[in-house]
N, C-alpha and C positions, 0 to 999 in steps of 0.2 A: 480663537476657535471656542464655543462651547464645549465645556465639560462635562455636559450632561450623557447621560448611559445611552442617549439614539446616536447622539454624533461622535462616539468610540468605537471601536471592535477589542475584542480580546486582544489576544496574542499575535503579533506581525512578524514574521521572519523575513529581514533581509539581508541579501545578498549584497556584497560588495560593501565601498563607501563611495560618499559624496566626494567632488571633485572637490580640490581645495580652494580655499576661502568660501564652503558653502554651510558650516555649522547650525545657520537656520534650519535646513532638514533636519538636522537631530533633533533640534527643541520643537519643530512643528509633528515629529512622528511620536516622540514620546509624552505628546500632550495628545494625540491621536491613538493610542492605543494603548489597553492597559499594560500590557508587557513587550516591551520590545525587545527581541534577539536580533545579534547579527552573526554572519558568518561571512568568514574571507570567499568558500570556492561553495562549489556543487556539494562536494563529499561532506564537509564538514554541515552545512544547509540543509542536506538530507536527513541528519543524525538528529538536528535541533525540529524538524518537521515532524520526523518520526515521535521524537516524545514530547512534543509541546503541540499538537494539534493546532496548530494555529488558523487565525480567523482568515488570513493575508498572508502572500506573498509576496516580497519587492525582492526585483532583480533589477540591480543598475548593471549599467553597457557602458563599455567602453568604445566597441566594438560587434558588429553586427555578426561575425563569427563564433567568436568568444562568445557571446550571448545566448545564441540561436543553440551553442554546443552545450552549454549551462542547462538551459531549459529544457531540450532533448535529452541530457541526465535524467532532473530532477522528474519528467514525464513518465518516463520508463522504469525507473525504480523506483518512484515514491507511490506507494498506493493509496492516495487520497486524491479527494476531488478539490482540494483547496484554490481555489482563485492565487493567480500568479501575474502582477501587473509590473510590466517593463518599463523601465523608469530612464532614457536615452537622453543623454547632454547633447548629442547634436543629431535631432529625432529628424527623422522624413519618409514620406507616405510608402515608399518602397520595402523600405525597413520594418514600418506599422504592417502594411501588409504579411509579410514575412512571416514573423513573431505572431501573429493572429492566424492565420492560417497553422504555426506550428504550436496551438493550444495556448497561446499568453489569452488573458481576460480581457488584457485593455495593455496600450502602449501609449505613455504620455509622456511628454518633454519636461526634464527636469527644469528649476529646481520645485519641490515640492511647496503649496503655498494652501494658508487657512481652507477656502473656497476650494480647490480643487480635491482634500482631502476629505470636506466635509462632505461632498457631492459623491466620492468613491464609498464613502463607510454607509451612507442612505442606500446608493444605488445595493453593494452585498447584502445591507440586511434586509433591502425589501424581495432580494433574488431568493436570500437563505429561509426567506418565512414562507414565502410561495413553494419555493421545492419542499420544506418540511410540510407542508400543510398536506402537496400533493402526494409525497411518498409516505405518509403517515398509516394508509390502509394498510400496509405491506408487513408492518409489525402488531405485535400484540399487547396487548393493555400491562403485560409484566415487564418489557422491552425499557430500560433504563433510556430516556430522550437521547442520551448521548452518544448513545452503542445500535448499529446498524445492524441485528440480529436478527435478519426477514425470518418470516415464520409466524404460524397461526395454529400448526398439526399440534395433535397432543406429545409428539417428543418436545417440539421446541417450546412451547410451555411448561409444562414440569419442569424442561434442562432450566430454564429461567427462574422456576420457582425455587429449586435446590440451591443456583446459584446465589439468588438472593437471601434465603436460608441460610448458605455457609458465612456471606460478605454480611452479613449484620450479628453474625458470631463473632466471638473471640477467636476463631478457629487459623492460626498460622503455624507453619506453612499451610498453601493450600494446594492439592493436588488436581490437574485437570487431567482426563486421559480422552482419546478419539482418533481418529483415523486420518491421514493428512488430506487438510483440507475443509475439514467436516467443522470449524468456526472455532477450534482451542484459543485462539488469542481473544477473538471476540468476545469469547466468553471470561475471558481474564478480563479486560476492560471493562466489564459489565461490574463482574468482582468490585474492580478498581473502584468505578460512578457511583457503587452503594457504599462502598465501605471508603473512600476518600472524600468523591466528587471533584479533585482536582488534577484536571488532565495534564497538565505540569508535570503533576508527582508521578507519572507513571513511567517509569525505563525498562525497557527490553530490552534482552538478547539471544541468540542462539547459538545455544552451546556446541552444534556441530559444525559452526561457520569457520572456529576460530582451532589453534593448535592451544596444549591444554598450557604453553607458559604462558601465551598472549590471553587467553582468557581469563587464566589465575591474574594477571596485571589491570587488566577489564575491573574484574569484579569487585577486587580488594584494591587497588592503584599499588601505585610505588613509590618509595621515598628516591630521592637523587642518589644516584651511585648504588643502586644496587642491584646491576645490572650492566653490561656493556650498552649504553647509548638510553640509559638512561639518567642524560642531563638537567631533570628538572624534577618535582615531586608531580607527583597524578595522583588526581582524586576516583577513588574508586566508583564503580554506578552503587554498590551498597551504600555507599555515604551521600551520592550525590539523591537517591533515592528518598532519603530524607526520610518522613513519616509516610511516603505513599508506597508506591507499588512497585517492586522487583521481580519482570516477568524473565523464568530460565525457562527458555524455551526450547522444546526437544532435550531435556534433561539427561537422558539414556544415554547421547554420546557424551558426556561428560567424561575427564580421563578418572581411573579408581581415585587418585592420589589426592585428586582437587575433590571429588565425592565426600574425601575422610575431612578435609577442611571444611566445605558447605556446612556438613552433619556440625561439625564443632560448632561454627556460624548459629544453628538454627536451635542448638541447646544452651548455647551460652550467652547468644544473643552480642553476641563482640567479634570482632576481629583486627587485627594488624595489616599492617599494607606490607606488600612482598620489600623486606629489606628492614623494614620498620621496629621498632617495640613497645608500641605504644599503642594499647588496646581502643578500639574505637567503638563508640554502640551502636549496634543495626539495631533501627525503628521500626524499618519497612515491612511491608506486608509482603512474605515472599510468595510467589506462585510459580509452582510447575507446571509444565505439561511435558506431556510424550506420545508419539504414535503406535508405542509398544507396549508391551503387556509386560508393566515392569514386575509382576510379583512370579511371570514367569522369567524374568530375566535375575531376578533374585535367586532364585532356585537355581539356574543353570550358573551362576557367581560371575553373570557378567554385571550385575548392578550388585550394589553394597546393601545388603539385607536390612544393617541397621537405618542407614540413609532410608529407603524404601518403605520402614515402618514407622518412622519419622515424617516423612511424607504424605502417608495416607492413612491421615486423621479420617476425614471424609473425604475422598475423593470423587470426582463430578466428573460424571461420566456423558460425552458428547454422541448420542447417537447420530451413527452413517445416515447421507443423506439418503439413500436407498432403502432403508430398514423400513416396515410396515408404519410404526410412529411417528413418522417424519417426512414420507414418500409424499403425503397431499402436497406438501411445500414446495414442488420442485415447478411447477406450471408458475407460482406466487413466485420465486425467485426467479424463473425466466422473464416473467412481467417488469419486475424490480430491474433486473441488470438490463434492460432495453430502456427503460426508462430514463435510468444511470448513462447510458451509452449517446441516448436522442439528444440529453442537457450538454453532453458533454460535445459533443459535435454538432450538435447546432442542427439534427435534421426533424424530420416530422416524426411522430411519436410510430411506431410500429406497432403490430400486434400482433400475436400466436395465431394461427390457427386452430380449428378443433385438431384435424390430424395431428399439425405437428405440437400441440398437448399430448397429446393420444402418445406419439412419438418420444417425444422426452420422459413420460410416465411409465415404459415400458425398458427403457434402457437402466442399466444397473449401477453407474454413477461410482464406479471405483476410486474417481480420484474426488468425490464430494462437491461442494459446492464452491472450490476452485475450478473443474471440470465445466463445471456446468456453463460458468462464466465464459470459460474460452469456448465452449457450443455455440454460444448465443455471439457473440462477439465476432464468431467463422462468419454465424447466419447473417447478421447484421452488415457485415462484408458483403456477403450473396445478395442479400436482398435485393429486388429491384422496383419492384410494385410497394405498396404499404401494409405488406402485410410478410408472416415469415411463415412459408409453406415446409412440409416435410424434407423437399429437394434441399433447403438451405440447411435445415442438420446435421449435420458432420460431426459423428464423433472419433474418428480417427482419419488423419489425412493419407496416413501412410498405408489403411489395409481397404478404405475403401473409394469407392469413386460416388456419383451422384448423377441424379436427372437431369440436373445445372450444367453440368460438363457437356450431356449430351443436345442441349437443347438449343446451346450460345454458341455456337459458332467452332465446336470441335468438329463436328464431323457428325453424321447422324447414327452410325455404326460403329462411332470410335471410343469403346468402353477402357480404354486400356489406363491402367495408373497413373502410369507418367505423362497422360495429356491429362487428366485430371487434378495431378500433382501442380503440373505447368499453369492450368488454368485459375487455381487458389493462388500462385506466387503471385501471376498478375493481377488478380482482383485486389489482393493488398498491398502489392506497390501502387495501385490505382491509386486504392483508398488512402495511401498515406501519404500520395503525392512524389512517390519513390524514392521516400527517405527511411533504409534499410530496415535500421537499426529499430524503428516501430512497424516496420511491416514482417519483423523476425519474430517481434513481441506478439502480433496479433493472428499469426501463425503457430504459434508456439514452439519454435526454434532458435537457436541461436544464429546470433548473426554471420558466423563463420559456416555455419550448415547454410543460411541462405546462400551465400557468397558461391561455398560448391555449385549448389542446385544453378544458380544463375548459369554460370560456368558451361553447367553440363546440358540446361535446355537452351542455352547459347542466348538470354534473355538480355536487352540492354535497353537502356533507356532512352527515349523517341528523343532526338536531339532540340535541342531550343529552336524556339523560329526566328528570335531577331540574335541575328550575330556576336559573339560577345557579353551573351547573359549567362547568367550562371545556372544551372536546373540545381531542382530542392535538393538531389541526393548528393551535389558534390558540395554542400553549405554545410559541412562539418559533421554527416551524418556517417 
């Protein structure tokens, strides 16, 4: 294979390994891209995705179940648009089908060989130049290439100007504060692109996911035996962090006790692994963020004052999307995430109307520019003509109903919630082919709240028509 920078991609994460005696995949991938990771399952795949942005996906099969339940993970919880290519030892059109229909890129028959890799890394980078070229109006000339910060209003330029400001100071820790959803991580990443550049170097976590021993072990690791079950040393993410980026994310739930350790952390610039006694040196560029208004959570002594004044050297404050400075952006972000949505599913490009501009510009945007996404994403569902009228708007399923409901086939006087309710479950089982677990996602419920709803509008899935075939939703969903 050539080694020249057109016929590589960056960073490839795959899934699994090659069957035995097939070691030429190794040597054909890691001459194919500049970093290669692997991981055993889904969980550990997500973790390496999350902080290594990579260019590639590979998931080997062993089986078409096992596969299909892989990818239906890594869909639903990884929020990136990275290309994801199925790599099947005893591949067939049924299967291909399958896996393409359930979001793979491409499905090819291993084993991997010069020609078919070289043909995969042309084909991504001439997809990845054409979508940048296209989604490039969407950002603004402060917009680090590498950080997807729609926006053009005067909030989201200043918040970019500041950020860049703070990420080309000496300034660590950095404090990000905003409202959830309003872009805190992104704008850590953005932090990360000026003051690293290396998407690598950047680890996140949030601090309210975990309980505060398993987090303290997270952050610092642990030496063997100091702990029940813990049979090995772990390297902590402050260590694995290296000289790049340590994002605590949602910081406020942190427990007080690990707060007094951080602060020690971010003055001493050292830390020990839980068990340990042997001081290690954090590099990293740490960054907070929080949804809360931590100097009044200082005051009230649910956050550590001195932690608190440590942290907010200059803190970078993300205005709501709703706020006057940042409201033009919400038409510019509904364009963006349709756009985002058309690549991703393969349909014709959509477009707002005036009204439903008119419509999104008027609503108040509580939960930010997550919110927004799942608006556009209901609409996008709705949709049926090529364009996204008012009726497909929906900002809440549970308080309101639509013109959609009354227009399709409920009833011409049947306003009531619960056919309304009924009529959104089945448009995204439609749309996702009645595999649950993404139609709970694009609903914004879980999938045991679907599972009731099913239950109770007595909804079930139209049976196969050739005898003995399996329907999407019982393929491991």
């Amino acid at each position: 294979m050539d080694n020249s920078d057109e016929s590589m991609l960056g960073t490839v994460v795959e899934i699994g390994h090659p069957t035995p005696g097939g070691p030429a995949d190794d040597q054909q991938l890691r001459r194919f891209a500049a970093r290669h990771l692997r991981a055993n399952d889904a969980a550990s795949a997500l973790q390496l995705i999350k902080n290594s942005s990579p260019e590639l996906v590979i998931l080997r099969i062993d089986s078409d179940d096992e596969g299909l339940r892989n990818l239906q993970k890594i869909a639903q919880l990884s929020d990136t648009q990275t290309p994801l290519v199925v790599v099947a030892e005893r591949p067939d059109v049924d299967s291909a089908v399958q896996f393409i229909r359930a979001g793979a890129y491409d499905y090819i028959g291993g084993p991997l060989d010069d020609d078919r890799l070289t043909k995969l890394a042309a084909g991504l980078r001439a997809e990845k130049s054409a979508a940048e070229t296209k989604l490039q109006r969407y950002f603004c000339p402060q917009c680090p290439p590498s950080v997807a910060f729609v926006g053009q209003s005067e909030g989201a330029v200043q918040t970019l100007e500041m950020i860049r400001l703070v990420a080309e100071s000496r300034c660590n820790p950095i404090l990000i504060l905003g409202e959830t959803g309003a872009g805190k991580e992104l704008a850590a990443r953005a932090v990360h692109a000026w003051r690293c550049g290396d998407p690598v170097k950047f680890v996140a976590i949030n601090c309210a996911a975990l309980t505060a021993n398993l987090l303290e072990s997270e952050l610092f690791g642990h030496v063997k035996g100091a702990f029940t079950g813990a049979d090995r040393d772990k390297t902590g993410l402050f260590e694995l962090a290296g000289t790049g980026s340590m994002l605590l994310d949602e910081i406020s739930e942190m427990a007080p006790d690990l707060q007094a350790k951080l602060l020690r952390v971010l003055q001493e610039r050292t830390f020990r692994k839980v068990g340990g006694t042997q001081d290690i040196r954090c590099d990293a560029t740490i960054i907070a963020t929080s949804n809360r208004r931590l100097d009044q959570q200082a005051r009230t002594g649910r956050f550590r004052k001195d932690l608190y004044y440590r942290l907010a050297v200059f803190p970078i404050n993300i205005p709501p999307l709703g706020s006057p400075k940042r409201r033009q952006d919400i038409p510019l972000l509904g364009e963006y995430f349709i756009e985002i949505l058309s690549g991703r599913d393969g349909e014709n490009i959509l477009r707002l109307t005036k009204e439903a501009r008119k419509k999104l510009l008027q609503h108040d945007w509580p939960g930010n520019v997550r919110q927004l996404r799942n608006v556009i994403e209901r609409a996008f569902i709705l949709a049926k003509a090529d364009q996204i009228s008012p009726a497909e708007i929906v900002f809440d399923l549970s308080g309101q109903t639509t013109d959609k409901a009354r227009v399709e086939g409920t009833g011409a006087k049947d306003f009531s919630l619960e056919t309304a309710e009924r009529e959104f479950i089945l448009r995204a089982l439609r749309e996702t082919g009645w595999q649950r677990t993404r139609a709970a996602a694009l609903l914004g419920i879980t999938r045991a709240t679907l599972h009731a709803k099913l239950k109770r509008y007595e909804i079930a899935p139209p049976q196969p028509a050739v005898h003995g075939s399996q329907h999407p939703s019982d393929s491991g969903d």
